[in-house]
C-alpha positions as CSV (number, residue, x, y, z in Angstrom):
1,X,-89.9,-39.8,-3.0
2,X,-88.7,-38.7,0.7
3,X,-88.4,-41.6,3.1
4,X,-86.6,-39.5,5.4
5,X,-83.0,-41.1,4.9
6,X,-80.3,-38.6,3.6
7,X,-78.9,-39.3,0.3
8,X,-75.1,-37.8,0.0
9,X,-73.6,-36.5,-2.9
10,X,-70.6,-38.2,-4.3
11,X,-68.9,-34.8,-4.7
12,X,-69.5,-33.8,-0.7
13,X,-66.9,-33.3,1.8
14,X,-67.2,-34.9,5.0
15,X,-66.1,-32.1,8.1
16,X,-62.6,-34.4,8.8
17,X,-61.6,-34.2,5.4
18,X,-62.0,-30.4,5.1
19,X,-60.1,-30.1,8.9
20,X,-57.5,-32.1,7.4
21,X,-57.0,-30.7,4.3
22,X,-56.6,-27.3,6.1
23,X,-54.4,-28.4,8.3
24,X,-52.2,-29.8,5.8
25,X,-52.5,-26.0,4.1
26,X,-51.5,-24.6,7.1
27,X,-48.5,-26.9,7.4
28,X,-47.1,-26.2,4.3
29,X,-48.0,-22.5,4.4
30,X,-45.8,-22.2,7.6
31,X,-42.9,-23.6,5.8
32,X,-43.2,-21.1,3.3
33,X,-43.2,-18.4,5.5
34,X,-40.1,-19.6,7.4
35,X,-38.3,-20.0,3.5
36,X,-39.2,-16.1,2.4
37,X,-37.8,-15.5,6.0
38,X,-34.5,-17.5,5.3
39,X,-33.9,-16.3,2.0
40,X,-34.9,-12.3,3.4
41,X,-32.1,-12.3,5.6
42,X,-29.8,-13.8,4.1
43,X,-30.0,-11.4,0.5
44,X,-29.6,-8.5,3.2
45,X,-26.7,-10.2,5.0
46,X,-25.4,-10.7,1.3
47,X,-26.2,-6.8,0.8
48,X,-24.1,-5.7,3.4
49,X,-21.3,-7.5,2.3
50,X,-21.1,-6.4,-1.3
51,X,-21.7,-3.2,0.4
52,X,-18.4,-3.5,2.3
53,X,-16.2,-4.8,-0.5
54,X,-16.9,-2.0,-2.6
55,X,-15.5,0.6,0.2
56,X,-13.0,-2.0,0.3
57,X,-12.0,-2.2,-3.4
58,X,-12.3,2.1,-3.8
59,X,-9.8,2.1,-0.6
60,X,-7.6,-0.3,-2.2
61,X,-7.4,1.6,-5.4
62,X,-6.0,4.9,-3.3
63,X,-3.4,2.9,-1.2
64,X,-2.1,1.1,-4.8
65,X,-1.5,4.4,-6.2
66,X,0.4,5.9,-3.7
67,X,4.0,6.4,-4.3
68,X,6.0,2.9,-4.3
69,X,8.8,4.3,-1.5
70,X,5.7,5.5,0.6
71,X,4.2,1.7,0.3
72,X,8.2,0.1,1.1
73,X,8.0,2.7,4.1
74,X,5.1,0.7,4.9
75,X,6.8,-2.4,5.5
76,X,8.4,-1.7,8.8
77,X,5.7,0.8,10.3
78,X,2.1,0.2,9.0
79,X,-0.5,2.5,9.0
80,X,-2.8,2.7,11.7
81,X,-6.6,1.3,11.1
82,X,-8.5,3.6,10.3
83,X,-12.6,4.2,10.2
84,X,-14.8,5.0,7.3
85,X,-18.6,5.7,7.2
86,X,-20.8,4.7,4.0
87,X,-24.6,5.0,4.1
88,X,-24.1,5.6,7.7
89,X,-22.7,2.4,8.5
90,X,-19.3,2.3,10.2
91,X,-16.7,0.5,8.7
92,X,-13.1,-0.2,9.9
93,X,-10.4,-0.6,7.5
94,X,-6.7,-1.9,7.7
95,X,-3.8,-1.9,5.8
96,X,-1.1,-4.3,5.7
97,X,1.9,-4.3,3.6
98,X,4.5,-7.2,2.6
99,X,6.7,-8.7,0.1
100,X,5.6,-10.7,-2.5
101,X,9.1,-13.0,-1.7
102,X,10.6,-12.9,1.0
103,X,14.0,-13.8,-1.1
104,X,15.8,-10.7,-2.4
105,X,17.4,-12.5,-4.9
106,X,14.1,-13.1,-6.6
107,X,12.7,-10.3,-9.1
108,X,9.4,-10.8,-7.1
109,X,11.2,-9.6,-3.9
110,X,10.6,-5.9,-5.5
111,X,6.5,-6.3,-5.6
112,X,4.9,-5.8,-2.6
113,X,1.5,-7.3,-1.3
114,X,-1.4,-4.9,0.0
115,X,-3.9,-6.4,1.9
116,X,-6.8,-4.3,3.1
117,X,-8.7,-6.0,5.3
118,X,-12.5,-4.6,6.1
119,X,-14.6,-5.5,8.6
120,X,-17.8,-4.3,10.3
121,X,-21.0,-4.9,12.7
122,X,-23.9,-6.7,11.0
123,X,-27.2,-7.8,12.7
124,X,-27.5,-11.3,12.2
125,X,-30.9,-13.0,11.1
126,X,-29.6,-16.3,11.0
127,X,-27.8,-18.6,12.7
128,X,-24.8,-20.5,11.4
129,X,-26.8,-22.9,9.5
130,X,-28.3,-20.6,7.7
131,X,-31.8,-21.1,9.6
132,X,-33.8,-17.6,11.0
133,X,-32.9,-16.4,14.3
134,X,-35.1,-14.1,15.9
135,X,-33.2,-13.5,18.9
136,X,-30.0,-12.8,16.9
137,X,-27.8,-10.2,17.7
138,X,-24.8,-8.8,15.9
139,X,-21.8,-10.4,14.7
140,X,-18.5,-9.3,13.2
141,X,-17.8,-9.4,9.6
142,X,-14.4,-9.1,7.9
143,X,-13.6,-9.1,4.1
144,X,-10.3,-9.0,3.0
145,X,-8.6,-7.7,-0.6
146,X,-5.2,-8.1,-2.1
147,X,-3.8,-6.4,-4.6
148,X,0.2,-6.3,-6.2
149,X,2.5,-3.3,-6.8
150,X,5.0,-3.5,-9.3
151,X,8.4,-0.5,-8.8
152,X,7.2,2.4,-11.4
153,X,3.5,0.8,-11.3
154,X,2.0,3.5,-8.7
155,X,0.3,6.7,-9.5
């Protein structure tokens, strides 16, 4: 029988609820995106770092088996810092030298300390709290290693 009322169906959406349920979608889809953002940058930052330690750890491994007198000449007059490339990224690298004890009375007044300390430009993607940064720019990174060398122990 038509009366001409409109009978609704119980399973029917009204136009609000659909406009509100899509805006609730779009809500959390936008916090999403700003999470895969996040977590993008910060696995390259992460990149670049492991990146740089492992210059850093194959440098190390030459300077610890130089010669021990060559490492004590160190001491006094350090080497210079010095630049190395890897996948054409510039890295600068720097050597320092001292005794494990200062006290030469000690037997650990003969090992000496190297630390090579590497550091280099990264674009940054996120600010310090870990939040993306469009506008970011570059900031300077530094890594530092240490290693001991025992008299005989070189080479």
């Amino acid at each position: 029988m038509i009366d001409g009322s409109y009978r609704v169906s119980r399973f029917a959406f009204t136009l609000a609820e659909v406009t509100l349920g899509l805006g609730l979608l779009a809500i959390i889809a936008l916090g999403l995106l700003g999470l895969f953002v996040s977590s993008g940058a910060s696995s390259q930052g992460g990149t670049a770092r492991i990146e740089a330690i492992n210059l850093a750890s194959a440098e190390l491994d030459h300077w610890k088996h130089l010669p021990y007198p060559e490492l004590v000449g160190y001491l006094t007059s350090p080497p210079a810092p010095y630049d190395r490339q890897f996948r054409e990224k510039p890295y600068r690298l720097t050597l320092q030298v001292s005794r494990a004890d200062s006290n030469p009375n000690k037997l650990e007044y003969s090992l000496l300390e190297l630390k090579l300390t590497i550091s280099w430009e990264q674009k940054d993607k996120l600010n310090q709290d870990g939040i993306s940064n469009l506008g970011a720019g570059t900031a300077r990174r530094s890594q530092s290693l240490f290693t001991l060398v025992a008299p005989g122990a070189s080479n």
